[in-house]
N, C-alpha and C positions, 0 to 999 in steps of 0.2 A: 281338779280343774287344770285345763291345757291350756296354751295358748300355740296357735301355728304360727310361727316366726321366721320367715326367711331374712338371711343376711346378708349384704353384699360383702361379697370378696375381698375390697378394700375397704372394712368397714372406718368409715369416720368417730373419731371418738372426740371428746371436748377434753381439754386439760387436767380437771379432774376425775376422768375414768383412766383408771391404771389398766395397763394394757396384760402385768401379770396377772389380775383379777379378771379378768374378761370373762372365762371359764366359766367361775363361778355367781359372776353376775347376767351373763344368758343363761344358767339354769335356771336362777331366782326369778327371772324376769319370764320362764315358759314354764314354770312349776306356781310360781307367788310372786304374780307381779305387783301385787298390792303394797310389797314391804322393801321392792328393789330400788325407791328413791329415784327415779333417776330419767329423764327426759328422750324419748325415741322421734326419731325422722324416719319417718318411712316413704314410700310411694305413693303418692293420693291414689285412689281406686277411679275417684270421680276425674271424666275427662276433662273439666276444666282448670283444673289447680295440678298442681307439681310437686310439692311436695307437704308433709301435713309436721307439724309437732303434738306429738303427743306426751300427755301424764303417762307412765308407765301402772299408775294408778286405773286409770279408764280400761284397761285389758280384762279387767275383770265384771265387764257388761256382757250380758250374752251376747251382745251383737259380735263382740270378737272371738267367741267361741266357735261360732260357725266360719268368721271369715278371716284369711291369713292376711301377715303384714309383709312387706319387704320391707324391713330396715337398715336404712344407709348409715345411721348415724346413732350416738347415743353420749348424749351430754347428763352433767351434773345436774344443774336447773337448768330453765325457762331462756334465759341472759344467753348463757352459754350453748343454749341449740340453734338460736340466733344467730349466733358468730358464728356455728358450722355450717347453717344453709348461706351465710353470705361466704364463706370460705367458698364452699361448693360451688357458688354461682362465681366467681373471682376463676376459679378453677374450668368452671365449663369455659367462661367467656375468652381466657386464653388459648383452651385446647380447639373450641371450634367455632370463635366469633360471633355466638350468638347464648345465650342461657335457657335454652331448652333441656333442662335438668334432666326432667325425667328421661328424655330420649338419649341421654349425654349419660345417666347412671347406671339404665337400661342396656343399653348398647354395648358397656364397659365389661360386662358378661357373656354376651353372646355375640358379639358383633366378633 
């Protein structure tokens, strides 16, 4: 089992993901994401929401076998991916007055 993972550049991490583990916690998470613990923010797919939290647990439905994620973010738990999307939005709304995430996370790669 695969999982397609894209990551943003300046990936967001929460307090308890160590940054010299990273490595080997995106292999766990696109080899067996069932055992990686550990909470992802990605990009909604769907155009009306912005960003989504996910179990790292749920990668393992088929449904994300066919379809890839961009992940901005990756927290301990639930609590702490919270506090990265409100970092996030704290971050958009300084850098361009408004919290349109997704176009603000988006942009931050290719613009």
């Amino acid at each position: 089992m695969s999982v397609a993972l894209t990551y943003h550049p300046k990936l967001y991490l929460g307090d308890s993901i160590r940054e010299k583990k990273l490595g080997k916690l995106i292999k766990k998470l696109e080899k067996k994401p069932f055992f990686s613990g550990v909470f992802l923010i990605v990009v909604s797919r769907n155009a009306s929401d912005q960003l989504e939290i996910l179990d790292a647990r749920q990668l393992v439905q088929s449904y994300y076998q066919s379809h890839s994620l961009y992940v901005v973010g990756i927290a301990g738990n639930r609590d702490e991916a919270v506090e990265l999307v409100e970092r996030l939005a704290q971050e958009c709304l300084k850098e361009r007055g408004d919290c349109a995430l997704k176009e603000y996370l988006l942009c931050q790669t290719s613009c």
